[in-house]
C-alpha positions in Angstrom: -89.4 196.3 150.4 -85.9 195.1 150.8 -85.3 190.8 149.7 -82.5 189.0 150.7 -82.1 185.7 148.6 -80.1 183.2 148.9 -79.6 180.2 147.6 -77.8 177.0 147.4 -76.9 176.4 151.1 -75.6 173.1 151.1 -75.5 172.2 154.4 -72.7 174.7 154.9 -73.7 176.0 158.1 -70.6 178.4 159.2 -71.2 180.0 155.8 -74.9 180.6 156.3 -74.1 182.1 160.0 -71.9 184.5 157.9 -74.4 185.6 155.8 -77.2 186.1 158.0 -75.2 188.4 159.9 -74.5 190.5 156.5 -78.3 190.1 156.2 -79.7 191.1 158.9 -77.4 194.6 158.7 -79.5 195.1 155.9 -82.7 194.7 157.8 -84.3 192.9 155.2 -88.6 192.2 155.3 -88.0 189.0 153.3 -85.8 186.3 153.2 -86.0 184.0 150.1 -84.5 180.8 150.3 -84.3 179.5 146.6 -83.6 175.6 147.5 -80.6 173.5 147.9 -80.4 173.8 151.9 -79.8 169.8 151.0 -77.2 167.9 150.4 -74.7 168.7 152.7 -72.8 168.5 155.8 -75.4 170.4 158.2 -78.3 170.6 156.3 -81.1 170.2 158.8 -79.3 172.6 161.3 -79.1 174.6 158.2 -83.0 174.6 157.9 -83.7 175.0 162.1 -81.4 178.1 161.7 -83.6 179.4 158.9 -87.0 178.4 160.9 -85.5 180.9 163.7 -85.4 183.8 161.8 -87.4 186.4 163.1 -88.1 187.8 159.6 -90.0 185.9 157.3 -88.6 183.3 155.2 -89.9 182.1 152.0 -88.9 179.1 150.4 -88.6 177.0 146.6 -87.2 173.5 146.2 -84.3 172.8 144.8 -83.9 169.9 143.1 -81.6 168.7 145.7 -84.1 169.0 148.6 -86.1 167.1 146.3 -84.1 164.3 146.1 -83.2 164.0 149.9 -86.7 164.0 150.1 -87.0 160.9 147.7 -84.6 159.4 149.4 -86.2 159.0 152.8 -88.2 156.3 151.1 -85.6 154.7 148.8 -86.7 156.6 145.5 -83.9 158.8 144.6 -84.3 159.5 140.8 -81.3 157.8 138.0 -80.0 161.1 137.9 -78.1 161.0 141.0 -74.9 159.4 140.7 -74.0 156.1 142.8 -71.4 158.1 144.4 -74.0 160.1 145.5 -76.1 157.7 147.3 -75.1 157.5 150.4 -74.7 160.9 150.8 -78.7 161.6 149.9 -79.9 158.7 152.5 -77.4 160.1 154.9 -79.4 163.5 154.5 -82.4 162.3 154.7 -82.4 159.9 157.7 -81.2 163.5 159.6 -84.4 164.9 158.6 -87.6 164.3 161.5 -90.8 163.9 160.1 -91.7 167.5 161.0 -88.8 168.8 158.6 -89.6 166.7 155.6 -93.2 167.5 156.2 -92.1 171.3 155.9 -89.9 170.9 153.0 -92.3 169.0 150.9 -94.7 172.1 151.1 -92.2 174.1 149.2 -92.7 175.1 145.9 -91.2 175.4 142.6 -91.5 178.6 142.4 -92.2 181.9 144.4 -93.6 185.6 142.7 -92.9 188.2 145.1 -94.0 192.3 145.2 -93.7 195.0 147.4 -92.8 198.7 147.6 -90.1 199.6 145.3 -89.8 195.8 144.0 -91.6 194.9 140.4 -93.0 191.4 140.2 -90.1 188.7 141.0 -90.0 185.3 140.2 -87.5 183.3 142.6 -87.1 179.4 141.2 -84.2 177.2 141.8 -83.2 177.0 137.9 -85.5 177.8 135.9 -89.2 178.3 135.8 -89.8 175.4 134.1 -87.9 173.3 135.9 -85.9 172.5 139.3 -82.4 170.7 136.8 -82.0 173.2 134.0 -78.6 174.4 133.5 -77.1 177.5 132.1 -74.7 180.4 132.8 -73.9 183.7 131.4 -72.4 182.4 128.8 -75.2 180.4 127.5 -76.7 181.5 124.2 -80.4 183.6 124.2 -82.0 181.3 122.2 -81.7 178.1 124.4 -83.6 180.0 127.2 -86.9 181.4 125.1 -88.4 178.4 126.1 -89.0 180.0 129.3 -88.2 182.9 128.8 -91.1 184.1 125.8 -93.4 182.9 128.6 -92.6 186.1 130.9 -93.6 189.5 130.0 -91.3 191.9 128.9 -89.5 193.8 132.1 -89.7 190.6 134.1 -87.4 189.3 136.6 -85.7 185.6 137.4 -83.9 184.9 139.8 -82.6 181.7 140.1 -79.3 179.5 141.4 -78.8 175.9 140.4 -75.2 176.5 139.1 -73.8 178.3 141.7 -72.3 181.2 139.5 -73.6 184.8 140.1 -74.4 186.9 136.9 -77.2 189.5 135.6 -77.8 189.0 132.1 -81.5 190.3 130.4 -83.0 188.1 127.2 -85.6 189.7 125.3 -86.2 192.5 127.7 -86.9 189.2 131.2 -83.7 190.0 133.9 -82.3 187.0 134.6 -80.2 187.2 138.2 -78.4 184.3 139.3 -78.1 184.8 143.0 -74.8 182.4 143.4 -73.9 179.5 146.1 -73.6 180.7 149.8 -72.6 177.0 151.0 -70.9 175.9 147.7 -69.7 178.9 145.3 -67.5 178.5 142.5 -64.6 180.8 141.8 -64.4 181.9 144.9 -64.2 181.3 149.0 -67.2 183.6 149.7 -70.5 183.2 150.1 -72.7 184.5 147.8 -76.0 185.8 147.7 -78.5 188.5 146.6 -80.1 191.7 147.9 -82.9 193.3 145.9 -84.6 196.6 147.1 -85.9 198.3 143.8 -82.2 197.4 142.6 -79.7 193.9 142.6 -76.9 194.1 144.4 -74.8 190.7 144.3 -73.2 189.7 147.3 -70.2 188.1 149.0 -69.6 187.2 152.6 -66.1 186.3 154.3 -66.3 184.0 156.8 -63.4 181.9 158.3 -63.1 179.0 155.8 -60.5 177.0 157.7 -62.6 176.9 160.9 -65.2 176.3 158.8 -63.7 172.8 157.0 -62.7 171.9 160.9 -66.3 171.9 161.6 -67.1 170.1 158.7 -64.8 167.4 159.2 -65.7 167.0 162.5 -69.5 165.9 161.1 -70.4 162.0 160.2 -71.1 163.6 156.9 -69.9 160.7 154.1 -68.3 163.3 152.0 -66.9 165.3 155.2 -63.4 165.5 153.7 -63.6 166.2 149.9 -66.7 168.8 150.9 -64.1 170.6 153.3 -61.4 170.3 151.4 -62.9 171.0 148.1 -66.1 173.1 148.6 -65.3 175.0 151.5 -61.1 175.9 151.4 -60.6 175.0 147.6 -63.9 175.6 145.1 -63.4 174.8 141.4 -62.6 178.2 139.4 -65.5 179.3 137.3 -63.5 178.9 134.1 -63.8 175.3 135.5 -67.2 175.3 135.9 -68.1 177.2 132.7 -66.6 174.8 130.6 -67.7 172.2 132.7 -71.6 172.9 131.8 -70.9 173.6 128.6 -73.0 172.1 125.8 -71.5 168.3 125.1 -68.8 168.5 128.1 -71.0 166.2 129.2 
C-alpha cells in the first residue's frame, strides 16, 4: 500500500494542484490529509479539490480547521490572536453547511495498515493533542508523554510546524510530513510518501503565478500571505528559534 500525506494546506491552492500531480504519478491507494486545509486564501476550493479525488482521502483536524470551525458561530478560542480574527470568520463564512458538516467529522487522529505499511498513526501534532509544538531539535524527554504511550517500532506522523524531519524516541518514528501550502525554509511544497519506506517530498510549482492568484482573492491577509508565505517563507533557522522553549 502506497500513502501520500500531506498536510498543512493552507488554503494555498496552486500549491496543492502541484502536488497532486506529483501524487498521483505515484499512484497512491491513500491520501491522508493531516489537517490545516484552513486558514487560508482558498481553503474551501482547497477542500472541493480534495473531495474530487478519485482515490480515497482520509482526513484529521488540525487545529486550524478547528478554529474556522468555531468561528462560524463566534467561538474562536483566546489562543488566536486578534490579528487573526478576521481572517478565521473570513474562512468560515466561505464554508456551506455541507463543508463544515464534513469537516467536523474529522478526527484527531487516523491509524492506518496495509501491505508493506506497519501500523501508522497520522495526527496533526501530536497524539495527544491538535497545538503541540516541537521540531527536530526538541529534546526526547519533552515528547515521552506521548510517546511512552506507543509501542516500540511505532510510527507518527504529524505536521503542525511546518518543518519536515525523521527523528525516532525510544524506538516510536516520529515523521513530520512538512507544509505543502505554507513551508518554511523553502519555496516548495512539502509532503510525504510512505510505501513500506518515508520518502519526504518537495514540489515546484510557479510561486509568482501563484502569489498573483492569491492576491487576486478577498482573502484579508491576501498580500503578506503572497508575499510572505508563498514567494518569501521564513528560513527554518527562523522558525527553529522561533519555537524554541521561552522565545515565546
Amino acid at each position: 500500500m502506497r500513502i501520500a500525506a500531506l498536510y498543512d494546506i493552507h488554503g494555498n491552492l496552486p500549491a496543492l494542484e502541484a502536488v497532486l500531480k506529483d501524487v498521483s504519478a505515484t499512484h497512491p491507494d491513500i491520501i491522508v490529509c493531516g489537517g490545516d486545509i484552513f486558514p487560508g486564501p482558498m481553503g474551501r476550493e482547497c477542500l472541493q479539490l480534495l473531495q474530487s479525488q478519485a482515490m480515497r482521502v482520509h482526513y484529521v483536524m488540525g487545529n486550524g480547521d478547528r478554529e474556522v470551525l468555531a468561528a462560524r458561530t463566534g467561538t474562536v478560542s483566546n489562543t488566536i490572536p486578534p490579528a487573526f480574527r478576521d481572517v478565521m470568520a473570513w474562512c468560515a463564512s466561505q464554508l456551506t453547511d455541507a463543508d463544515a458538516s464534513a469537516v467536523g467529522d474529522w478526527p484527531l487522529t487516523q491509524t492506518l495498515t496495509g501491505d508493506g505499511i506497519e501500523r501508522v498513526l497520522f495526527c496533526h501534532a501530536t497524539p495527544e493533542n491538535d497545538t503541540s509544538i516541537f521540531t527536530r531539535l526538541t529534546p526526547d524527554r519533552e515528547l515521552l508523554s506521548w510517546v511512552d504511550m506507543l509501542p516500540s517500532g511505532a510510527t507518527v506522523v504529524c505536521g503542525h510546524t511546518h518543518m519536515q524531519f525523521d527523528r525516532t524516541v525510544r524506538g516510536v518514528r516520529i515523521i513530520n510530513a512538512g507544509s505543502v501550502g505554507m513551508p518554511f525554509g523553502t519555496t516548495r511544497a512539502c509532503w510525504l510518501e510512505l510505501d513500506g519506506t518515508a520518502t519526504l517530498r518537495h514540489t515546484s510549482y510557479d510561486v509568482d503565478a501563484a502569489a498573483r492568484r492569491v492576491r487576486k482573492t478577498n482573502y484579508p491577509q491576501a498580500e503578506s500571505f503572497a508575499s510572505v508565505n508563498i514567494l518569501q517563507p521564513p528560513s527554518e533557522a527562523e522558525m527553529l528559534a522561533r519555537f524554541s522553549p521561552g522565545a515565546g
